[in-house]
N, C-alpha and C positions, 0 to 999 in steps of 0.2 A: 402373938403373931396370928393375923388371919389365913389360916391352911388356906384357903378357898382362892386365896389373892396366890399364894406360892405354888400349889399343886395344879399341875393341868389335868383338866376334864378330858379323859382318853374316850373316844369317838371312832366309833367302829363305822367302818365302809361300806356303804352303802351299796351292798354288789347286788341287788335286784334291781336298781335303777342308776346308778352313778355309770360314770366313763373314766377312762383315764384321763391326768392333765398333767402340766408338764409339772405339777409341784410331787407327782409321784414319784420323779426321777430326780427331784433336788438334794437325796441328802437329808431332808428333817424330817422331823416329825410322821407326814403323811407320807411318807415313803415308806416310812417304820411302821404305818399302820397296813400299809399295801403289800409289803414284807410279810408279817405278821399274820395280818387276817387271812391271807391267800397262802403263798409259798410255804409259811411255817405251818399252817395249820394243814397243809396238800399232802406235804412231805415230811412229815413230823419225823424227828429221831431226835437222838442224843445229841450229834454233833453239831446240827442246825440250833439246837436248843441252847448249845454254850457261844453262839454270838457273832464268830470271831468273822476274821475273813479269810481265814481258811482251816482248812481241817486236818487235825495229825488221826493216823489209821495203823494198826498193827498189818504186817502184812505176814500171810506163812512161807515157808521153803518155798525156792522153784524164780525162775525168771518173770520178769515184769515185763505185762502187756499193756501200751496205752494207745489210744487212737481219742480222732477227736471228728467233729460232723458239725455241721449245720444243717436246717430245715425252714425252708421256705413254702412248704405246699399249698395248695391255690384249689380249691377252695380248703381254711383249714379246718372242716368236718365234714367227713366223707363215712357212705358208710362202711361202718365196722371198726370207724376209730376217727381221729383226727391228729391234729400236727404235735401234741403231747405225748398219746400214745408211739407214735408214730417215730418219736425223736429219743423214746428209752428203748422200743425195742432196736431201731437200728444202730445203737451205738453198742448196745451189750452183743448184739447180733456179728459187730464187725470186732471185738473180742474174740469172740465164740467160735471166729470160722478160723482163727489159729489155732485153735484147741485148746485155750484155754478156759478160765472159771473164773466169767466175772464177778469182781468187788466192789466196785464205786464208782458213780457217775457225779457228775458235776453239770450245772443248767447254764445260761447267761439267758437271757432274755431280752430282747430290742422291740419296745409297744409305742406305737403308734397314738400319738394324742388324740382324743377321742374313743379308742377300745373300750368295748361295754366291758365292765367291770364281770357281771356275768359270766361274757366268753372266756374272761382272763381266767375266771375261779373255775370254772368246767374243764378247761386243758389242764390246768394245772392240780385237781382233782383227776384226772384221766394218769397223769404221771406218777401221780404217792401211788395211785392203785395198781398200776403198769410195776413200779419199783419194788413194791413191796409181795406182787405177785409173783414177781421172776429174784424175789430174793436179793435185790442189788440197789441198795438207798440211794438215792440225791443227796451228797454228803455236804454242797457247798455251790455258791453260785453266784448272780450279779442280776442285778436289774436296769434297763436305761430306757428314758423314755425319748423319744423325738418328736419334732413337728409334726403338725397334722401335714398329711405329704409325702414325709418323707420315708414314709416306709410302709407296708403293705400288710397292716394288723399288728400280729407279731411276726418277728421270726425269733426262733432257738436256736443255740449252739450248745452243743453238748463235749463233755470226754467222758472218757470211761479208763478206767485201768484194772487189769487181772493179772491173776499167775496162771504159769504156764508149766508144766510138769517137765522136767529136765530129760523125759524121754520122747519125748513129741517135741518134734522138728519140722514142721507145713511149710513149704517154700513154693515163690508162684512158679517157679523154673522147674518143678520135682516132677509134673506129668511124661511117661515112659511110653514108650510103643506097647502095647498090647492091656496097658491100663484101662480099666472099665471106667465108665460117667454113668455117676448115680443120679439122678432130681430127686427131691424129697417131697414133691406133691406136685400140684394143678400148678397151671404158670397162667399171669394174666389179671388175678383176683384184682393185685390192686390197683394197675394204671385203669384198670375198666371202670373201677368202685371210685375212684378219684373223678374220670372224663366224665361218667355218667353226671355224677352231682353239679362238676363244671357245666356242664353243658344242659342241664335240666331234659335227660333222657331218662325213660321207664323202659321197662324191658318186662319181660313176661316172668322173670324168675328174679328175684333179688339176686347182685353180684356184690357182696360183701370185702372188702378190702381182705388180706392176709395178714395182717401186722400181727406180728408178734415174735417173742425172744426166744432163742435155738438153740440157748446154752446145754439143756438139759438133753436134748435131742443130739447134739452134736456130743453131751459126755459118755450117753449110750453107746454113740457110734464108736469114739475112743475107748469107749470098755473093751469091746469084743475085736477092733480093727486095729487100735492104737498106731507102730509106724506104719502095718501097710495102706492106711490112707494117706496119699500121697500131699492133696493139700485140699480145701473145701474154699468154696464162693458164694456170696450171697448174692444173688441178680438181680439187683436193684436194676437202677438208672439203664438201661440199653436190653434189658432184660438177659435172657441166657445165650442169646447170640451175641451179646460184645462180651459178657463172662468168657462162654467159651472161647471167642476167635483174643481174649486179653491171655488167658492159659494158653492158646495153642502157641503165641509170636514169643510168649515171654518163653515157655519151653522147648521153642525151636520143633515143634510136633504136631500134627495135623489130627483132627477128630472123623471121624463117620459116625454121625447120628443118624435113626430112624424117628422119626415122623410119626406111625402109627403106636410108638413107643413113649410119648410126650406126651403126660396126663394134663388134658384140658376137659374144663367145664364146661358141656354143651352153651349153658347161658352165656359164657364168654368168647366161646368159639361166634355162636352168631351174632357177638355184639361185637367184635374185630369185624365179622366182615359187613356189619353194617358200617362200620365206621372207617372204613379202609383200613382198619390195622395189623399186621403179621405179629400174632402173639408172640414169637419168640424175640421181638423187638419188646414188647408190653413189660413195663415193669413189676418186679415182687417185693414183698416186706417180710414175708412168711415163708423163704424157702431157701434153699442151699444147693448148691451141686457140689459134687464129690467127687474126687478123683483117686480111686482106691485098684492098687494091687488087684491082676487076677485071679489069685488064689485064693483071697480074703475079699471079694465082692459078694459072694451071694449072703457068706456071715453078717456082712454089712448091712446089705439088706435086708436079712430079716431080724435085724435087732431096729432099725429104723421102723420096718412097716408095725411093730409092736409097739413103738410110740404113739401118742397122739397126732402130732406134728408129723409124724413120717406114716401115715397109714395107706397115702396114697404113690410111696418113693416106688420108682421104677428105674430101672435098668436102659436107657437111653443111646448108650453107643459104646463106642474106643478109642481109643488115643492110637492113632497111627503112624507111621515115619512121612513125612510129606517135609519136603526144602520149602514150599510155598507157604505151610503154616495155613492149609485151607481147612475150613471148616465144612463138610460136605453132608448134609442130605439124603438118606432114601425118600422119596416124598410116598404118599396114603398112594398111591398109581403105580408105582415101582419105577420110576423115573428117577432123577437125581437134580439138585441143584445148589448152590454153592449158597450157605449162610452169611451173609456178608454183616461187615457191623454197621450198627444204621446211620445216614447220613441224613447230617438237618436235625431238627427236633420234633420228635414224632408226638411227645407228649407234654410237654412243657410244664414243669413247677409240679413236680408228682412227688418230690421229698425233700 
């Protein structure tokens, strides 16, 4: 028998000049090579390595955390990451702010016909490295391709699922009157680093995105705080004024923050107000608020500012009794004025 007529000639992809097309998302063969050369080889492990379409995992003692996210961002490299990076650490991120210790994430992927093979292999290289830096594999996933049209690059959908230790209890309704709010650094980094790029602005200092994963940062914090942290938030999307004013309605309790207490980046302070924007609206990837007992804040805090991730966390306000659930202000004057959550869309397509 002639092997040559029976064996197919396996054909690596040409990811310095190819694009996608829709025979990536058919099922054969070149799907299996777009699999393969990219995703297998990004996110390599054990469990991608046995095939299947999905994956069994041992899990230890303690309750099960799963959340799940999608990522859209516009443009998707920005600096100091892109929509890759961008989509491991926000899902291990929204694990993390239950207090738990995440395990395994899981990808989909929806590529647009035509995507340069390139940008596919760079995000997707940004994520084995993102996964395997924060210790938490891409254990299984999906690929689909659509028309040219019909969709805007890529976008990602991701899950994540961890355990959660049977002593830590975080709930959005647990914020108290006289409870302290922690921030774990600068606010701002990344809707700046994302508009900037959008928008083909320079600025006199590089304003680098924040992305990155908080588990470790948040386990410190459970070391030394454990229940008396009340419950922890990542300020994404609406930044730490729809966090906060989402903590005050769901706890039925009102905040006073200060103003000159809110670690901002001169580069991004003046790049808000070139751009019209109230930072406390601007979104984050790389930071957390905290809502921690006041006997056990300032421990908090200096087990945080010892971190990496927490070198810049400050002490920001208190949770107070208020009916109206208002979020209030000292501003940098000594004036006052009501945090409101933002209306419209201030930044559109930032994760």
């Amino acid at each position: 028998m002639n092997v040559a007529l029976t064996t197919p000639v396996k054909r690596k992809l040409d990811i310095k000049n190819g694009r996608v097309d829709m025979s990536h998302g058919a099922g054969g063969r070149t799907m299996g090579q777009l699999i393969e050369d990219i995703f297998h080889k990004a996110f390599d492990n054990d469990w991608l390595r046995a095939g299947n379409d999905q994956s069994a995992f041992a899990v230890p003692a303690g309750r099960m955390v799963m959340t799940t996210d999608g990522y859209v961002v516009s443009p998707l490299f920005f600096p100091g990451g892109n929509i890759g990076s961008l989509a491991v650490h926000g899902t291990i991120n929204d694990i993390a702010m239950s207090g738990a210790r995440p395990l395994y994430l899981s990808a989909s992927f929806i590529i647009e016909e035509g995507f340069p093979l390139s940008d596919l292999d760079r995000i997707a290289k940004t994520m084995g490295d993102a996964s395997r830096e924060a210790g938490v594999p891409i254990i299984t996933g999906d690929t689909k391709v659509v028309e040219r049209g019909k969709a805007d690059g890529v976008f990602i959908s991701t899950a994540g699922v961890g355990i959660l230790p049977e002593n830590i209890d975080m709930r959005s309704n647990a914020a108290q009157p006289g409870d302290i709010a922690i921030l774990s650094g600068t606010i701002g980094d990344h809707g700046v680093a994302v508009m900037s790029k959008r928008e083909n602005l320079e600025f006199e200092t590089d304003i680098l995105s924040d992305t990155a994963s908080l588990h470790t940062l948040v386990a410190a914090m459970v070391n030394v705080g454990g229940s008396a942290i009340r419950l922890m938030r990542d300020p994404t999307r609406g930044g730490i004024a729809a966090t906060l004013n989402e903590i005050a309605h769901q706890s039925a309790v009102g905040f006073r923050i200060r103003e000159d207490s809110i670690p901002l980046k001169p580069g991004v302070e003046g790049a808000c107000e070139f751009l019209g924007l109230d930072p406390l609206n601007v979104a984050n990837e790389g930071k957390l608020v905290a809502v921690v007992a006041p006997e056990m804040a300032d421990t908090v805090l200096v087990a945080m500012r010892e971190h990496p991730l927490g070198q810049d966390a400050a002490i920001i306000g208190q949770v107070v009794e208020d009916t109206h659930c208002f979020v209030q202000m000292e501003t940098s004057f000594g004036g006052g004025r009501i945090v409101d959550w933002l209306s419209g869309e201030q930044l559109p397509r930032i994760c």
